[in-house]
C-alpha positions in Angstrom: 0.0 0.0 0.0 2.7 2.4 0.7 3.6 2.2 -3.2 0.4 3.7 -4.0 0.1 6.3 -0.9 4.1 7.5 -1.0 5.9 5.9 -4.0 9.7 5.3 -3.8 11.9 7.2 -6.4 12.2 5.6 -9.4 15.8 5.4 -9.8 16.8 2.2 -11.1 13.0 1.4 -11.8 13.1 2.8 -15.2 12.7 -0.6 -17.1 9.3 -0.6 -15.1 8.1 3.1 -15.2 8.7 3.2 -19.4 5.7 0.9 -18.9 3.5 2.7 -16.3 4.1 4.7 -13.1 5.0 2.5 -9.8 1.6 3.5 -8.6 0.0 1.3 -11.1 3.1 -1.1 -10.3 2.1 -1.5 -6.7 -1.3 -3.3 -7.9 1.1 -6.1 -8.8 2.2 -6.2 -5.2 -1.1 -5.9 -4.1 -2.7 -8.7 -5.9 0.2 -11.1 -5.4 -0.4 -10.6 -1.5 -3.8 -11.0 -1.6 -3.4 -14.3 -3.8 -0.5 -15.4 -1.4 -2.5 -14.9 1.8 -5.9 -16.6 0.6 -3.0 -19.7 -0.4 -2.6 -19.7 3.0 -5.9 -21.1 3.8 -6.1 -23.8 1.2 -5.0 -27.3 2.2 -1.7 -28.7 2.1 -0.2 -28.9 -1.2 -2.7 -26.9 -3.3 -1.0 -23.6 -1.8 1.6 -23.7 -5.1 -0.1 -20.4 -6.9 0.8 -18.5 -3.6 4.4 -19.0 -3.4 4.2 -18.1 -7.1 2.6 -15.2 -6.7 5.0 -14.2 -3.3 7.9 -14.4 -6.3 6.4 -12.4 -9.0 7.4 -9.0 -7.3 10.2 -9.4 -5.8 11.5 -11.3 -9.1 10.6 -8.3 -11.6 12.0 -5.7 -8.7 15.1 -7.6 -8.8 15.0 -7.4 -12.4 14.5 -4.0 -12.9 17.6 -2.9 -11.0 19.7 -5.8 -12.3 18.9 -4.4 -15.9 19.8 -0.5 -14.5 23.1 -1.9 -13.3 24.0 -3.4 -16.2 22.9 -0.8 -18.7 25.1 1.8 -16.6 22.2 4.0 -15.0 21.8 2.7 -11.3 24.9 1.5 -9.8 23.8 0.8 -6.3 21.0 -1.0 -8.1 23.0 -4.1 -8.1 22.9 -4.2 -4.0 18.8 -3.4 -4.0 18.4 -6.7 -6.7 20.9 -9.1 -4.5 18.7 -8.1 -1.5 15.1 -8.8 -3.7 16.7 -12.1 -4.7 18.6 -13.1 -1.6 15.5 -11.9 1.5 12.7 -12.0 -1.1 13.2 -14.8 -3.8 15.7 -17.1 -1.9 13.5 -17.2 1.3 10.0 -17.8 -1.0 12.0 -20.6 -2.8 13.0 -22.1 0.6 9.8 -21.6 2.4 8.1 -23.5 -0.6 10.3 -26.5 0.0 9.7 -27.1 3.7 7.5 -30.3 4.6 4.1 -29.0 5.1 2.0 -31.7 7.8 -1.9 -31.3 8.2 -4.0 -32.3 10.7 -5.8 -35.6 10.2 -9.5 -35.6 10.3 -11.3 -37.1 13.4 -12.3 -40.8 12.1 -15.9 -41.3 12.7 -16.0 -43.6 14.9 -14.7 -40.6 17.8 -17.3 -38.2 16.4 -20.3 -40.5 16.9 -18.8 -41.3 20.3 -19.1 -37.9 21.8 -22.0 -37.7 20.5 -24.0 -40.3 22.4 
């Protein structure tokens, strides 16, 4: 939200703002939250579109300063796109590799129990 109430400067960002202005480039951090946090709430193993929508930001941040380093107009963008990939992208790719364990359901038998 803060990309649409304050934007950052757009140095090293240029590859995005030719496009559109970081405003309208907050919306893709918007809507990958909200797709990542309702991902959250589906069962185990169906939560796959979250963690790719966790790396779609950071990813295309990462690649707009890696492209303003190398075409000689951000320097200090190569720092900002090591930390996207490294705290952003590295942790999403780990995170999506840890063992997820759900809770079994209560057999049948133990719900008709309390029952009676």
């Amino acid at each position: 939200m803060s990309f649409l109430v304050d934007p950052p400067p757009a140095q090293g960002l240029e590859l995005l703002t030719n496009v559109c202005s970081i405003r309208h480039w907050a919306w893709l951090w918007i809507v990958a939250g909200i797709v990542t946090g309702s991902s959250a709430f589906l069962r185990v193993g169906r939560d796959r579109f979250g963690f790719v929508a966790a790396l779609i930001p950071p990813t295309v941040w990462a690649t707009a300063y890696a492209t303003a380093v190398l075409s000689g107009t951000y320097s200090r963008g190569a720092y900002v796109a090591v930390w996207y990939l490294t705290s952003h992208v590295g942790v999403i790719l780990w995170a999506a590799t840890v063992p997820e364990h759900s809770v079994p359901p209560v057999p049948r038998s133990a719900r008709k129990g309390k029952a009676a």
